[in-house]
N, C-alpha and C positions, 0 to 999 in steps of 0.2 A: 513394553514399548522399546522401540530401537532408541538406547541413550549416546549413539554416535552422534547423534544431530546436534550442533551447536548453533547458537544463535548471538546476533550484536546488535543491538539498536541504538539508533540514535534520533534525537527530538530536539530540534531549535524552531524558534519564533523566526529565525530570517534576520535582515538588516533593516527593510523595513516597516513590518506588521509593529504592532503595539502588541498582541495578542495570539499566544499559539492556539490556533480554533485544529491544529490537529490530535489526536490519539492512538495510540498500539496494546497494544498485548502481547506478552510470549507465553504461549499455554506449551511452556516446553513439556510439561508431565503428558499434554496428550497430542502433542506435536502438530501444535495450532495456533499460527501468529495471524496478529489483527493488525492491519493500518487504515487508518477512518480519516479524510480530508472534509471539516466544515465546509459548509462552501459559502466562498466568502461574500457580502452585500448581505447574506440573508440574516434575520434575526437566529440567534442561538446557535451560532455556527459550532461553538466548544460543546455546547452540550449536545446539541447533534449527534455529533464526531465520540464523544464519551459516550452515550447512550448506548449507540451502536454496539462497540467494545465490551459495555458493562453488559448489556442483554444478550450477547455472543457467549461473554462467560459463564453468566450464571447458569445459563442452559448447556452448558459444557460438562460445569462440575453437577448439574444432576444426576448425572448418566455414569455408570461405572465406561472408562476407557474403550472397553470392548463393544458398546452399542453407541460410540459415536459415528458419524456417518455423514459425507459430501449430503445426502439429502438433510440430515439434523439440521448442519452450517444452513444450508438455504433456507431452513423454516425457522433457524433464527433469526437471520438476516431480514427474514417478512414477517417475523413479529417485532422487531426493533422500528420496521416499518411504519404498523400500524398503533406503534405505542407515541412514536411522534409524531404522526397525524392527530391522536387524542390529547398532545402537549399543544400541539400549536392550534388546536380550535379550546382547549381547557382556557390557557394565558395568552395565549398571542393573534387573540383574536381571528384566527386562521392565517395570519402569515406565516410563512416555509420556515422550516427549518429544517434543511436536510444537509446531508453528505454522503461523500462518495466512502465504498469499503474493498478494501481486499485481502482476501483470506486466502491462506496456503495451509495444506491438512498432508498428510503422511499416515497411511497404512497399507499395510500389506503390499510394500515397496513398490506403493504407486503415489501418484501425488496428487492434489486435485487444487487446481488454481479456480478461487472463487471471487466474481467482484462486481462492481456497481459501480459506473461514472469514470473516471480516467484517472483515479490513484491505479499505480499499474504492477503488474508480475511480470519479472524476467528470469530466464535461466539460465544459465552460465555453464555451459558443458564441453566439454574440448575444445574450449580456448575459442569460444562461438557464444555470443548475445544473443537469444532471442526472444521474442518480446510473448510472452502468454496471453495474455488479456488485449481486446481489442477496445481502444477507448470507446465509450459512451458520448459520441461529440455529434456537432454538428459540421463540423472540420469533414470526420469522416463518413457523414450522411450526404455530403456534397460530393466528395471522391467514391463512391461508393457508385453514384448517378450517373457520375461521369462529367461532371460542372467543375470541379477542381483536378488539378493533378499533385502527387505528393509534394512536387519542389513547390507550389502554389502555396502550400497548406502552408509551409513553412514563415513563421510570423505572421498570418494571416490574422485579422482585426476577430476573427470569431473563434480562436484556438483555444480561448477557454470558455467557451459556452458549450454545455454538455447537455444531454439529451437524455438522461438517466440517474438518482438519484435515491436513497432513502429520503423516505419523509416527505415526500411532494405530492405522489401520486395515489390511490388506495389497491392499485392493480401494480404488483413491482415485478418485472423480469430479471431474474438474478442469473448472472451466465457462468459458466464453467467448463474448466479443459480440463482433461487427465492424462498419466502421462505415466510412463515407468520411470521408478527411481535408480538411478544408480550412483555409484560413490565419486566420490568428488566434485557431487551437482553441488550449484552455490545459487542461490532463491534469491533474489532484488522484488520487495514488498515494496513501493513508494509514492508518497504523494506528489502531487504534480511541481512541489515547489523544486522537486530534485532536477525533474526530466524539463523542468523549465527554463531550466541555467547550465546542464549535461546534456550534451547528446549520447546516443549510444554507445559511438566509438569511443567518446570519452569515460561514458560506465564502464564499458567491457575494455579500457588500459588499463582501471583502479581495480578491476576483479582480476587481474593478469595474474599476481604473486600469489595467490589464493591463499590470503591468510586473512581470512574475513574480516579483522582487527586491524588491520594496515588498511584494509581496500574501504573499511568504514571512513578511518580517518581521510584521507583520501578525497573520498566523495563527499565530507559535511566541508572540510577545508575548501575545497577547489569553486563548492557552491558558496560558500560565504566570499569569495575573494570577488567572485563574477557579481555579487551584490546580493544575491537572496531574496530578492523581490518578492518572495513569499513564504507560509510555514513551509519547512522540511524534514521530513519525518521518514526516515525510512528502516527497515527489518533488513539482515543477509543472514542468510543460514545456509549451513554449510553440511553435506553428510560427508561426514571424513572419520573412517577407522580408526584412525591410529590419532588421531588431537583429541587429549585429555582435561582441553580447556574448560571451564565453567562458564558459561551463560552468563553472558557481560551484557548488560544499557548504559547507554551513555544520555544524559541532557542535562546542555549545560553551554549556558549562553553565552560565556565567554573562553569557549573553546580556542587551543591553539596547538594547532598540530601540524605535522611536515607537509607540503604540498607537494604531491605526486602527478601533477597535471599540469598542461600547461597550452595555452589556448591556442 
């Protein structure tokens, strides 16, 4: 496996949850991050959001490296699926528990953006944002019709009601883009509490310096300052030659680092 790839995560509860209902994974040995968003109101939002993650992995490390596969990720993804549908009618009497997922895979110097509900994939490639994954919303089933327009969408009373989910449905649609790799791509895995307090312009000033470890700080600081009104949990990784860094996580609630944004 290509060991250029570095990765930095970070995980806060926000300013004002009680509860971080999100989760991740760095499957850096097989170049496979996970970010899982509870989704919040519903019962078992945390173990959701972990489920998700933990049944992503175990069915990762079954496999020697060489036969994992953009289809594997999606057959785990729908059995994580139907393993909390049989949690939520076992204990919770059939009420939901689901969340959204997004996976990013690496081989054979392509890349395969995978996800479920509006935690989102961005790419950061010559000094350009753009956004992989298309939310699961209702936001975007409106503009999609022609009943909204983008500027409309914008704080619109239904921006977080999403149309797609683990664990709700028994039929899940898992979508996926692919894309050629090339060096000095930098990957934005994140749940909605990041893209809900950053706009884009503002992600793609903090991925400027491209030192994934600055552009994390960056992005958890800038969202805590604007208030954090929800979990924030996000993955960057980075393919870069020549950085010999190790595979850094950060979580840690009373984080204090330089702010590189400014509203």
């Amino acid at each position: 496996m290509n060991k250029n790839f570095i990765s930095y995560a970070v995980s806060h509860r926000g300013v004002v949850r009680e509860l971080n209902e999100d989760a991740y994974i760095e499957l850096n040995k097989y170049n496979i991050w996970v970010v899982a968003d509870g989704m919040g109101g519903h019962e078992a939002g945390d173990f959701a959001s972990q489920l998700v993650v933990d049944v992503i992995k175990a069915e990762v490390e079954e496999l020697p490296a060489s036969s994992i596969s953009t289809e594997m990720l999606i057959k785990a993804i729908k059995s994580a699926n139907t393993k909390l549908l049989e949690y939520s009618s076992d204990f919770l009497a059939n009420k939901t528990a689901g969340t959204t997922v997004t996976v990013l895979f690496f081989k054979d110097n392509k890349y395969s953006a995978i996800w479920v509900g509006d935690s989102r994939i961005y790419l950061y490639r010559a000094n350009g944002l753009l956004q992989l994954s298309r939310d699961h919303s209702q936001i975007n089933d409106l503009i999609d019709e022609g009943l909204l327009t983008e500027q409309e969408a914008i704080n619109h009373p239904l921006a977080n009601v999403i149309t797609r989910a683990v664990g709700v449905q028994n039929e899940l649609s898992v979508d996926c883009v692919e894309g050629d790799l090339l060096t000095d791509d930098i990957f934005l895995l994140c749940s909605d509490g990041l893209t809900g307090e950053l706009s884009d312009s503002e992600i793609s000033i903090a991925l400027g310096p491209k030192n994934i470890i600055d552009s994390g700080m960056a992005l958890i600081h800038s969202t805590l300052v604007r208030g954090a009104r929800d979990n924030v949990t996000f993955i960057l990784v980075k393919n870069e030659e020549s950085d010999k860094s190790n595979n850094k996580k950060l979580v840690n609630d009373d984080l204090t680092v330089p702010l590189l944004l400014s509203k």
